[in-house]
PyMOL CGO cylinders between C-alpha atoms (Angstrom):
from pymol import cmd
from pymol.cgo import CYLINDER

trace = [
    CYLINDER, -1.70, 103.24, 82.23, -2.89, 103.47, 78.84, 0.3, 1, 1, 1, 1, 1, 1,
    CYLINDER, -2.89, 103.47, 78.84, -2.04, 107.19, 79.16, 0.3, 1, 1, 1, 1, 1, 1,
    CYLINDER, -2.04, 107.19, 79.16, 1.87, 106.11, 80.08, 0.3, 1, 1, 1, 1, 1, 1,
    CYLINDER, 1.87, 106.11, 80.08, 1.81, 103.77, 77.01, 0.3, 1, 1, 1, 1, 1, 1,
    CYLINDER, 1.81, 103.77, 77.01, 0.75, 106.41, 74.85, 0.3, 1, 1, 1, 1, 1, 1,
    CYLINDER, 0.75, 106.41, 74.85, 3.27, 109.06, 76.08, 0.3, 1, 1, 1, 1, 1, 1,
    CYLINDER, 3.27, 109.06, 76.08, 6.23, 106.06, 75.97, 0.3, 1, 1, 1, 1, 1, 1,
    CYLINDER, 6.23, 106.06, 75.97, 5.33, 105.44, 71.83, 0.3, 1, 1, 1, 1, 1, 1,
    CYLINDER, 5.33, 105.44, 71.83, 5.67, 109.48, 71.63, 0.3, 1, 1, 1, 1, 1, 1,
    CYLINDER, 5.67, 109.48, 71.63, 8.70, 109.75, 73.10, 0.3, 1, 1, 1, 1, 1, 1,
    CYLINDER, 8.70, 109.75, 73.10, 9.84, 106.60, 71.16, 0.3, 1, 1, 1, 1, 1, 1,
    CYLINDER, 9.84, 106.60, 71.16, 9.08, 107.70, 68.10, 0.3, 1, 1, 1, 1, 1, 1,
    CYLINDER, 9.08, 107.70, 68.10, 10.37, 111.15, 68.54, 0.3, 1, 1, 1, 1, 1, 1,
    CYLINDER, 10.37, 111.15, 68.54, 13.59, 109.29, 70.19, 0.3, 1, 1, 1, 1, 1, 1,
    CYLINDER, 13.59, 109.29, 70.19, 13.32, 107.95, 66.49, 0.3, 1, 1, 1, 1, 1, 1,
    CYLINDER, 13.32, 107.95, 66.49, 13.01, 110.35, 64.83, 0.3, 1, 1, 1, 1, 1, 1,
    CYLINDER, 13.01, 110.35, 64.83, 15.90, 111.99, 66.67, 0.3, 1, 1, 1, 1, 1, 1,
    CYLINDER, 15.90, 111.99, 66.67, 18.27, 109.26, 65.71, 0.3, 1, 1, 1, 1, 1, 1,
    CYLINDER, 18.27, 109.26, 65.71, 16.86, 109.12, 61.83, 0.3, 1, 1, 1, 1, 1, 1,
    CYLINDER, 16.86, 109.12, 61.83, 18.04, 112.95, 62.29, 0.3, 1, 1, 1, 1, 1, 1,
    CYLINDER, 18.04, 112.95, 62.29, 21.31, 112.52, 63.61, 0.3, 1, 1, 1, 1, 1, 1,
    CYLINDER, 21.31, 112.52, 63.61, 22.42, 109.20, 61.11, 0.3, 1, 1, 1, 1, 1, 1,
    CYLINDER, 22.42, 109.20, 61.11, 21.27, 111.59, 58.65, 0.3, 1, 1, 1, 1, 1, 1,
    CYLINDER, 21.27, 111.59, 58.65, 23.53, 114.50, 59.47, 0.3, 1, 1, 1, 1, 1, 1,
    CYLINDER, 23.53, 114.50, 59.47, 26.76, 112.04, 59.93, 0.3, 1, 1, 1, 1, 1, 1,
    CYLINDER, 26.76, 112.04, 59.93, 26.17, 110.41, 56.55, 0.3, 1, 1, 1, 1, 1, 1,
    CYLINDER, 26.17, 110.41, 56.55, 25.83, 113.37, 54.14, 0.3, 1, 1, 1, 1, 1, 1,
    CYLINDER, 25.83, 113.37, 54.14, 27.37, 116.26, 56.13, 0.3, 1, 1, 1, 1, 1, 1,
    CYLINDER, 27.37, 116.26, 56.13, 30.22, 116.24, 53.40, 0.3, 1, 1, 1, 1, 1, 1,
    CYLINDER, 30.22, 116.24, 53.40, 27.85, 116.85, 50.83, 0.3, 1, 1, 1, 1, 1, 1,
    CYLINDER, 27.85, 116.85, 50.83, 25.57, 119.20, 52.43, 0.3, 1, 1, 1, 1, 1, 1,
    CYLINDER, 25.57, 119.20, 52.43, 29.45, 120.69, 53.22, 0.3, 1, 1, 1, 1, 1, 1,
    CYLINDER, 29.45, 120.69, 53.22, 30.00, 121.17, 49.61, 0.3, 1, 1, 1, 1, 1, 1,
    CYLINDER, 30.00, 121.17, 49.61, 26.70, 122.08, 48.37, 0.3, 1, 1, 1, 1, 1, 1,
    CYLINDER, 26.70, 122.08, 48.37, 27.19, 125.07, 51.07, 0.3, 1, 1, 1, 1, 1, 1,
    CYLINDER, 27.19, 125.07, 51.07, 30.58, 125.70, 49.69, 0.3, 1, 1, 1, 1, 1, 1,
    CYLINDER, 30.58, 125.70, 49.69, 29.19, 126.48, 46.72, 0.3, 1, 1, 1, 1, 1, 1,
    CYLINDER, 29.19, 126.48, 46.72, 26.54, 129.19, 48.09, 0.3, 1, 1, 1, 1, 1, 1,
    CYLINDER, 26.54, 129.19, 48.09, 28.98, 131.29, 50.04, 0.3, 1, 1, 1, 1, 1, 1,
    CYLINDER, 28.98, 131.29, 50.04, 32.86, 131.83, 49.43, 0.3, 1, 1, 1, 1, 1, 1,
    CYLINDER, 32.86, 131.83, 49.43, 34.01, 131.97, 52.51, 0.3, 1, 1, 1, 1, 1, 1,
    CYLINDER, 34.01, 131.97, 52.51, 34.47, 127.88, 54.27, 0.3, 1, 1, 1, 1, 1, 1,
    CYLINDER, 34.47, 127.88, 54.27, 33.39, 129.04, 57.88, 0.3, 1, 1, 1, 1, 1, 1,
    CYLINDER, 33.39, 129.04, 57.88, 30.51, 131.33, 56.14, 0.3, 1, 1, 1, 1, 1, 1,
    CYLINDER, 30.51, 131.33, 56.14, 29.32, 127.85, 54.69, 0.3, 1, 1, 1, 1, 1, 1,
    CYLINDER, 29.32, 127.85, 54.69, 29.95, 125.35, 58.14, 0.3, 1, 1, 1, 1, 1, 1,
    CYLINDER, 29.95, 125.35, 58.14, 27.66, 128.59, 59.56, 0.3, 1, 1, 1, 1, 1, 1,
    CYLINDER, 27.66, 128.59, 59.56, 25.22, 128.05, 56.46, 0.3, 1, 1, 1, 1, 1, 1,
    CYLINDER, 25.22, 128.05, 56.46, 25.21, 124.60, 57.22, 0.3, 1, 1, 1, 1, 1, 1,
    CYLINDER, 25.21, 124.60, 57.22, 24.79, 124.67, 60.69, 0.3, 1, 1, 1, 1, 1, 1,
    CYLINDER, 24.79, 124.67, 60.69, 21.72, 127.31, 60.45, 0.3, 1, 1, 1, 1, 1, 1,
    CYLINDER, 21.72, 127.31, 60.45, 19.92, 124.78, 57.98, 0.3, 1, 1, 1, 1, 1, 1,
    CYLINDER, 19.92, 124.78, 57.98, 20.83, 121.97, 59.52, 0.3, 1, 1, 1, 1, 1, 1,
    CYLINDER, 20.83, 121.97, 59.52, 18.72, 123.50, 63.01, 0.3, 1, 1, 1, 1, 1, 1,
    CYLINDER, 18.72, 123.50, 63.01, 15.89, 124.89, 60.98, 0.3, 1, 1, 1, 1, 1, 1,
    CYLINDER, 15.89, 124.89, 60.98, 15.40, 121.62, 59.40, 0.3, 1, 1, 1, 1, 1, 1,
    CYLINDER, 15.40, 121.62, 59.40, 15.68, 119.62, 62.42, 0.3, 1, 1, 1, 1, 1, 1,
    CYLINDER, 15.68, 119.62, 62.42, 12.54, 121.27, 63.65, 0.3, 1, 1, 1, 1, 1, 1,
    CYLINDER, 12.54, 121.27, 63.65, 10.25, 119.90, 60.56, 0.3, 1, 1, 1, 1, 1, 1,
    CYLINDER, 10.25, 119.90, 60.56, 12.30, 116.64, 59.91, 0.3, 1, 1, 1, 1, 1, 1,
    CYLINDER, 12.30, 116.64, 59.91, 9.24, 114.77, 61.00, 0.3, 1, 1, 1, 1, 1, 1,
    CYLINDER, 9.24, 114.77, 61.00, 6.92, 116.63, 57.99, 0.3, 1, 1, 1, 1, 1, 1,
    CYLINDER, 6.92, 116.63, 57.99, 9.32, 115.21, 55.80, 0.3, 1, 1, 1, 1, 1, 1,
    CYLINDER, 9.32, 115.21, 55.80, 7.78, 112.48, 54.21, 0.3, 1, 1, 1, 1, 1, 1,
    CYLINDER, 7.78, 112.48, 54.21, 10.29, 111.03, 51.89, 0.3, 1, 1, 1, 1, 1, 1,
    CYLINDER, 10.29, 111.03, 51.89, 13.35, 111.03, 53.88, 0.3, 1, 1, 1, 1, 1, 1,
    CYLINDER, 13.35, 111.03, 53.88, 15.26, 110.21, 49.92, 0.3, 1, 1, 1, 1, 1, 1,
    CYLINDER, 15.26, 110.21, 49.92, 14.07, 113.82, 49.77, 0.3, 1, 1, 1, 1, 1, 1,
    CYLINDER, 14.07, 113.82, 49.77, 16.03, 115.29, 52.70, 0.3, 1, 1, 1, 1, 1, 1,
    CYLINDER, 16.03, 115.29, 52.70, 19.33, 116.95, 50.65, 0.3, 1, 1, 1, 1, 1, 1,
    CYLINDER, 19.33, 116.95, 50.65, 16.45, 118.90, 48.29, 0.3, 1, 1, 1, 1, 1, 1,
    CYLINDER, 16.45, 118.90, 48.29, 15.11, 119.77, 51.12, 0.3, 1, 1, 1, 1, 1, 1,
    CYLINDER, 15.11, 119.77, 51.12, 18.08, 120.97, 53.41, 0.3, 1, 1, 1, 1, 1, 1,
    CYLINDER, 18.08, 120.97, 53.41, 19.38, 122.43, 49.95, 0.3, 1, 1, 1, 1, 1, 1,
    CYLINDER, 19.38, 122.43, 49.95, 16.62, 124.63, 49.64, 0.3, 1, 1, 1, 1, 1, 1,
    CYLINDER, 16.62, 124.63, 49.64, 16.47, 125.55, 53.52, 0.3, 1, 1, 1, 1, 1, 1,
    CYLINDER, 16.47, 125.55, 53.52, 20.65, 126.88, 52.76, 0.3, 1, 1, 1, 1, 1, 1,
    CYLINDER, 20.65, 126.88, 52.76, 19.77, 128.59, 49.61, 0.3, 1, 1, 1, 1, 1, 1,
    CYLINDER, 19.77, 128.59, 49.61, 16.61, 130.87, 51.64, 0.3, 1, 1, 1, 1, 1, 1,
    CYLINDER, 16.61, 130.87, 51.64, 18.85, 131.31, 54.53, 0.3, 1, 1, 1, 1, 1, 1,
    CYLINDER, 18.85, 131.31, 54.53, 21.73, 132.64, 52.31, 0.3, 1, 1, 1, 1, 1, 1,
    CYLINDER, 21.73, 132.64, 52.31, 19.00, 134.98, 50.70, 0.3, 1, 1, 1, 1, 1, 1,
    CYLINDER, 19.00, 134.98, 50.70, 17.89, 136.25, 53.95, 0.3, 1, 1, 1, 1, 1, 1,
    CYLINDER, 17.89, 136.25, 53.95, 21.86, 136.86, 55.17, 0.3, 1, 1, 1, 1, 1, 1,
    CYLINDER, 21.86, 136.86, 55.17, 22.74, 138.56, 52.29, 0.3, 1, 1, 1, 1, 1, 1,
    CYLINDER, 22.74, 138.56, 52.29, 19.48, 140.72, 52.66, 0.3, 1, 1, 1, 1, 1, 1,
    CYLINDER, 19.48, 140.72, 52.66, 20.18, 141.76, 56.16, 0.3, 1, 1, 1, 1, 1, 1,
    CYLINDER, 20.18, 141.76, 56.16, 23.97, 142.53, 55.33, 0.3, 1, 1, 1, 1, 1, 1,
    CYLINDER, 23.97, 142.53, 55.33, 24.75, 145.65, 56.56, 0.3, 1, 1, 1, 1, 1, 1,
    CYLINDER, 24.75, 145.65, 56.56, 26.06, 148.26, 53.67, 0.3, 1, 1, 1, 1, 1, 1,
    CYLINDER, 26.06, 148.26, 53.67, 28.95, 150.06, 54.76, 0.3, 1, 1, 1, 1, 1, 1,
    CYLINDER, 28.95, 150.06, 54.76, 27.96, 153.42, 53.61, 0.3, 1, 1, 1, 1, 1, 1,
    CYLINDER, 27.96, 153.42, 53.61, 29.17, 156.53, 55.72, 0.3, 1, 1, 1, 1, 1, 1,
    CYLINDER, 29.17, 156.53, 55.72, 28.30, 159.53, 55.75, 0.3, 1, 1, 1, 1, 1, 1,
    CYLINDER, 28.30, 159.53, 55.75, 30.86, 162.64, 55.15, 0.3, 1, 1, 1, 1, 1, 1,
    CYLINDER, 30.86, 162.64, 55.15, 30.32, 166.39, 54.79, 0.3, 1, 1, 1, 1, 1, 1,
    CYLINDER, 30.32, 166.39, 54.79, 32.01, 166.32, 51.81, 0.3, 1, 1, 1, 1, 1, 1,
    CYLINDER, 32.01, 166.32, 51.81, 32.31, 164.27, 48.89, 0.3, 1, 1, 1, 1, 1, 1,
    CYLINDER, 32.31, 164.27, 48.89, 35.22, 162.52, 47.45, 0.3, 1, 1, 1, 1, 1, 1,
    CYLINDER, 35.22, 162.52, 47.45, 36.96, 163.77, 44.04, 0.3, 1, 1, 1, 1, 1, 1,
    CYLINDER, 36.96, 163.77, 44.04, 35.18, 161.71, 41.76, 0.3, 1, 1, 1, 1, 1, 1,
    CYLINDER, 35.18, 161.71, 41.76, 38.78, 159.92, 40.17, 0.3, 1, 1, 1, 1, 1, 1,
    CYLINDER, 38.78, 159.92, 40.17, 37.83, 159.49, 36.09, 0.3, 1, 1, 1, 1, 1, 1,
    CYLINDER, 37.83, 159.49, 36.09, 41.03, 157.04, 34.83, 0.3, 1, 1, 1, 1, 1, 1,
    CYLINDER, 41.03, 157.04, 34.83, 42.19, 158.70, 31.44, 0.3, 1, 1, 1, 1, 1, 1,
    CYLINDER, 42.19, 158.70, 31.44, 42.74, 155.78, 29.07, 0.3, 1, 1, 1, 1, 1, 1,
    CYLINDER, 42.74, 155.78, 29.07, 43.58, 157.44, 26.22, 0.3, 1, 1, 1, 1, 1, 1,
    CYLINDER, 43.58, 157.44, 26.22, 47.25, 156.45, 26.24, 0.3, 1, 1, 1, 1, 1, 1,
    CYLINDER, 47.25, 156.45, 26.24, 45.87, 153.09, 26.39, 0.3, 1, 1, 1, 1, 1, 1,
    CYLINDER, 45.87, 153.09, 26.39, 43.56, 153.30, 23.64, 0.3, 1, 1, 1, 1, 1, 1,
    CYLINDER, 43.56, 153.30, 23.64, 46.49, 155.13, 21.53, 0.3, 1, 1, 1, 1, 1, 1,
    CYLINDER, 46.49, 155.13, 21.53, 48.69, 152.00, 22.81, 0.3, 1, 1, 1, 1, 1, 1,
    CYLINDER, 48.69, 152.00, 22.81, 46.24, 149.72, 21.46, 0.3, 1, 1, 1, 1, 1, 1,
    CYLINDER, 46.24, 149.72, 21.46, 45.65, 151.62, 18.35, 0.3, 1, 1, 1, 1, 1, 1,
    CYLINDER, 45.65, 151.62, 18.35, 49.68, 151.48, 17.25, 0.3, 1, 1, 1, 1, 1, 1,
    CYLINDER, 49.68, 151.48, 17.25, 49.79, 148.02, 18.17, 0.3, 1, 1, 1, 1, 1, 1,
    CYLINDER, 49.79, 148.02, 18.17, 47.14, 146.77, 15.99, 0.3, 1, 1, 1, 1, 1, 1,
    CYLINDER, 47.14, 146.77, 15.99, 48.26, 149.23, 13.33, 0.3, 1, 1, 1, 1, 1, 1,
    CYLINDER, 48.26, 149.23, 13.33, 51.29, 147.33, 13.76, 0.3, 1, 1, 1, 1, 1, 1,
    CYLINDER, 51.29, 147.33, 13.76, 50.12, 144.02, 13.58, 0.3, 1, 1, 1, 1, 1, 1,
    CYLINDER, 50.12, 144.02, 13.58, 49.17, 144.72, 9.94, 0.3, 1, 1, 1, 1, 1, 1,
    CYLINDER, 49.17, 144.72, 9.94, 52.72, 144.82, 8.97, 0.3, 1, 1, 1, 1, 1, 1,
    CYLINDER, 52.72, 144.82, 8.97, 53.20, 140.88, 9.61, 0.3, 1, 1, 1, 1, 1, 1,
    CYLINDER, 53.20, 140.88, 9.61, 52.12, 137.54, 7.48, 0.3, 1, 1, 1, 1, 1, 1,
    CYLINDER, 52.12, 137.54, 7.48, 49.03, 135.85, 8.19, 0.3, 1, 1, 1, 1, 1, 1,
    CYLINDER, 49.03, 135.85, 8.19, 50.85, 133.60, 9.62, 0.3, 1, 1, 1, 1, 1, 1,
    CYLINDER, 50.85, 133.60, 9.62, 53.16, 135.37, 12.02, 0.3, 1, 1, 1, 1, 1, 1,
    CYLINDER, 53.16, 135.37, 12.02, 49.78, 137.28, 13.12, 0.3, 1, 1, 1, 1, 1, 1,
    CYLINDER, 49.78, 137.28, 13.12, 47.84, 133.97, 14.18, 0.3, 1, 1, 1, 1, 1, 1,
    CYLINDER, 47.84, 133.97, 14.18, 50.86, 133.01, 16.16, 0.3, 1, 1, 1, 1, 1, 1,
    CYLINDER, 50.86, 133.01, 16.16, 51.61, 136.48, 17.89, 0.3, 1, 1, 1, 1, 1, 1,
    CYLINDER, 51.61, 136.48, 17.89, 47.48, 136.48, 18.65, 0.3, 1, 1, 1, 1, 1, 1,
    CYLINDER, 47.48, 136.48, 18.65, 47.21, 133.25, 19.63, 0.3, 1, 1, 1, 1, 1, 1,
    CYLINDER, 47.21, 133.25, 19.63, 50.86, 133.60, 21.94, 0.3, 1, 1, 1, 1, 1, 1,
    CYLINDER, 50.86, 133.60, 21.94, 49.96, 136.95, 23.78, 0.3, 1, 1, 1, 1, 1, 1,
    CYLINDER, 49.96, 136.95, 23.78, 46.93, 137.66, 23.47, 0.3, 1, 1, 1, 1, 1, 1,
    CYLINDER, 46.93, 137.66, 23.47, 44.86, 134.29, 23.70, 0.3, 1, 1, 1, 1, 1, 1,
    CYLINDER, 44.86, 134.29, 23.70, 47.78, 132.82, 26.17, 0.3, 1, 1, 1, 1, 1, 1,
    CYLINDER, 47.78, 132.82, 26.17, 48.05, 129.67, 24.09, 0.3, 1, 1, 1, 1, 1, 1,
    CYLINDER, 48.05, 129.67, 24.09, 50.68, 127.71, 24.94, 0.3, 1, 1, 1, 1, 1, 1,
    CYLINDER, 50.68, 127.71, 24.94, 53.53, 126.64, 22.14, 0.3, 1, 1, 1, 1, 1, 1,
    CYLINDER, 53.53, 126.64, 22.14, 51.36, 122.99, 21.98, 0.3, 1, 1, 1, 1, 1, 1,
    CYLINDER, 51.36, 122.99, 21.98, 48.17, 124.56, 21.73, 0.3, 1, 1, 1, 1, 1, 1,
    CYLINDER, 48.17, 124.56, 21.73, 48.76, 127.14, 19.25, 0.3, 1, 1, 1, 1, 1, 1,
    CYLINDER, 48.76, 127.14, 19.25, 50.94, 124.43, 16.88, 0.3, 1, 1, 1, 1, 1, 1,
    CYLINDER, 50.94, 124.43, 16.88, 47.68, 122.71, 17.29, 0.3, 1, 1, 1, 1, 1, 1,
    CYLINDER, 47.68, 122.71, 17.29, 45.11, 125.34, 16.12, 0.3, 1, 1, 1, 1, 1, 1,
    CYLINDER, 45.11, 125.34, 16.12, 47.38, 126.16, 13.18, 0.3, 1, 1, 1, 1, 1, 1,
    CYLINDER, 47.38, 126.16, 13.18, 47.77, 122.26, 12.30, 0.3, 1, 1, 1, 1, 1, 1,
    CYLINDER, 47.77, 122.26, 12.30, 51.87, 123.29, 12.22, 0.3, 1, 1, 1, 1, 1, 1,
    CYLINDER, 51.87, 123.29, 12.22, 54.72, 121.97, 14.92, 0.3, 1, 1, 1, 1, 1, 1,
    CYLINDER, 54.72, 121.97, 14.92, 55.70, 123.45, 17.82, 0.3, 1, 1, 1, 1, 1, 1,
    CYLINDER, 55.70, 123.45, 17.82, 59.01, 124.48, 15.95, 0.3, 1, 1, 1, 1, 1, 1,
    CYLINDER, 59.01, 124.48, 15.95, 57.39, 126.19, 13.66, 0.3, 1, 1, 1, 1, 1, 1,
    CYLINDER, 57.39, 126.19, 13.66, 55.41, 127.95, 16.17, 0.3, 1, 1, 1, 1, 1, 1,
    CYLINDER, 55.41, 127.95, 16.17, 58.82, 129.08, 17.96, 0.3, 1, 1, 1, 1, 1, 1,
    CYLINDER, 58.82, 129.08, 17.96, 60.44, 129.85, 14.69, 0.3, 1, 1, 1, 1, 1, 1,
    CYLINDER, 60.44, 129.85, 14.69, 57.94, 131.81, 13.41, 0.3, 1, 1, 1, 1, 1, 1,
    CYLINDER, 57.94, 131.81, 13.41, 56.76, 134.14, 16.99, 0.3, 1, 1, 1, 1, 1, 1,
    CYLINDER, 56.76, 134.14, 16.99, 60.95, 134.71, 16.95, 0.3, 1, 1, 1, 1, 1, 1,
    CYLINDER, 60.95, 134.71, 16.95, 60.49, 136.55, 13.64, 0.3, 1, 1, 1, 1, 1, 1,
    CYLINDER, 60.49, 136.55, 13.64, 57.52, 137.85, 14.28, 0.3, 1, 1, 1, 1, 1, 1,
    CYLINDER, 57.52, 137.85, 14.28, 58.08, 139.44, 17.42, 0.3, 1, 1, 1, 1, 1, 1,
    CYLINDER, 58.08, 139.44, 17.42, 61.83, 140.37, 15.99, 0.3, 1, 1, 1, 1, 1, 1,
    CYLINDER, 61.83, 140.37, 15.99, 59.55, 142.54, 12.43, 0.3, 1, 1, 1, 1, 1, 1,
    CYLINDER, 59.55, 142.54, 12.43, 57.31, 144.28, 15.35, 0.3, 1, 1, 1, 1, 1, 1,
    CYLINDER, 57.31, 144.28, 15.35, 60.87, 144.86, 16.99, 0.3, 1, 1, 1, 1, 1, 1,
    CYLINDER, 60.87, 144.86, 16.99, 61.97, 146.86, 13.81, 0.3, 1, 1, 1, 1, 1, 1,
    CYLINDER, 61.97, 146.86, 13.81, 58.75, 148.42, 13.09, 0.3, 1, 1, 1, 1, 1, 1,
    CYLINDER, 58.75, 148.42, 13.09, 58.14, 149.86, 16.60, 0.3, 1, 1, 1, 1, 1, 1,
    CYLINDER, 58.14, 149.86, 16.60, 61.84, 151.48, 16.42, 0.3, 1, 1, 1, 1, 1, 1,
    CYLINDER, 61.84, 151.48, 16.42, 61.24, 152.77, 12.86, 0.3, 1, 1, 1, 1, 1, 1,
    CYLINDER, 61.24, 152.77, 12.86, 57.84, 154.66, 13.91, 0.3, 1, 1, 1, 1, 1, 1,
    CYLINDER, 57.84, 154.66, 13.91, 59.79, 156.14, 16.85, 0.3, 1, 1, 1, 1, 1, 1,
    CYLINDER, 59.79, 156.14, 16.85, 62.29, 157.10, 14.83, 0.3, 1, 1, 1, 1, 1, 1,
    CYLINDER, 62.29, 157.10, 14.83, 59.54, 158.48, 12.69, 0.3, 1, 1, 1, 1, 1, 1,
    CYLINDER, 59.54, 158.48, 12.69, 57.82, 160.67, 15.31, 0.3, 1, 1, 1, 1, 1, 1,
    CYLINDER, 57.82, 160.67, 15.31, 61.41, 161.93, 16.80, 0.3, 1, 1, 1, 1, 1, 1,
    CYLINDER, 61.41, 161.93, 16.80, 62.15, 163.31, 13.27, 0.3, 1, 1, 1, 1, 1, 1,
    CYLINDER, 62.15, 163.31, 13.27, 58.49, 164.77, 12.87, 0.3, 1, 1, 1, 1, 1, 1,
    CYLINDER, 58.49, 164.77, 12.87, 58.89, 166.45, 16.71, 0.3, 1, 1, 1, 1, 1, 1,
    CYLINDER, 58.89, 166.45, 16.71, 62.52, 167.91, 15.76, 0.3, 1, 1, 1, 1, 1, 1,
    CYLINDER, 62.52, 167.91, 15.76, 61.10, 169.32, 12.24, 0.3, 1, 1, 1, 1, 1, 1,
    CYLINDER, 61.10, 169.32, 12.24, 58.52, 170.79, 14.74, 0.3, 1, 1, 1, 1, 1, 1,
    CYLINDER, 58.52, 170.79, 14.74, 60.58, 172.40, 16.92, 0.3, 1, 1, 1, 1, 1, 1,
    CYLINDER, 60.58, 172.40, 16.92, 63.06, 173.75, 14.29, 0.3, 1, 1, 1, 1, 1, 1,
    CYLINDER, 63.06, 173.75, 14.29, 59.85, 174.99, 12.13, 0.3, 1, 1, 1, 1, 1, 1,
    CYLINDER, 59.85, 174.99, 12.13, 58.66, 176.67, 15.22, 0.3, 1, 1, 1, 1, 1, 1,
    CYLINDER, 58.66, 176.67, 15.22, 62.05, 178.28, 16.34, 0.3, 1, 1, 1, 1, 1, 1,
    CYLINDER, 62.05, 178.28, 16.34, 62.30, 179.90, 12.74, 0.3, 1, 1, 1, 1, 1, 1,
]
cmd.load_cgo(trace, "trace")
């Protein structure tokens, strides 16, 4: 009898323990949600993450003392399991008889792009050049770059127009420039 009383407070308590578990679960499974959001990119990756901690700490959630302690815990359990995933990830490696071309992009146009452009540059104001920078290259908006300079927006818009209108004019004289240098060229050469 004694025996039966003893075996009826077990199962009781783990019947507790059980519940504690389960009113857990339904009360921060949002949370745990996000946390696992934040681990792996992909949202049914994460509900998998979740799950997988969730069962691995359902087996010790009577060692855990301090139930307040529980998302630390469970955070930690998602954080080891995403460390042993992403160590058993198979690489897709396979194997050929011959190797690819290795493909080496030539960026020298782009450098030379980049080169005339800030060569460019040089012919505006000050002025003009914070606003093209800030424009294009820092993707200010009109607001935020009237801002930075402490001028209006209409004097942003005013000034990019002229601006962008003097590196207009300059790109069309320096291509004038080189077609004249490639002609002399060729006539020097045909003589």
């Amino acid at each position: 009898m004694a025996q039966d009383m003893a075996r009826g407070e077990v199962r009781g308590e783990v019947r507790g323990e059980v519940l504690a578990f389960e009113e857990y679960v339904r009360t921060r499974q949002d949370a745990l949600l996000r946390s696992a959001r934040r681990l792996v990119p992909d949202p049914i990756d994460a509900q998998d993450l979740l799950q997988t901690a969730l069962a691995r700490t359902y087996g010790r959630w009577e060692t855990i003392e301090d139930k307040r302690l529980a998302d630390a815990y469970l955070r930690r359990v998602m954080i080891n399991t995403r460390t042993e995933w992403w160590r058993a990830r198979k690489l897709e490696e396979v194997p050929t008889e011959q190797l690819p071309d290795a493909c080496v992009d030539d960026s020298t146009e782009q450098h030379a792009d980049r080169a005339l452009l800030m060569d460019i540059l040089k012919v505006l104001a000050p002025k003009q050049r914070s606003v093209v920078v800030l424009r294009h290259w820092e993707q200010m908006s009109t607001e935020e770059t009237a801002a930075a300079l402490g001028m209006s927006a209409g004097t942003v818009k005013s000034t990019l127009h002229r601006a962008l209108a003097r590196l207009r004019e300059e790109l069309q004289a320096r291509d004038l420039d080189a077609r004249a240098l490639e002609r002399e060229e060729r006539e020097r050469c045909a003589a």
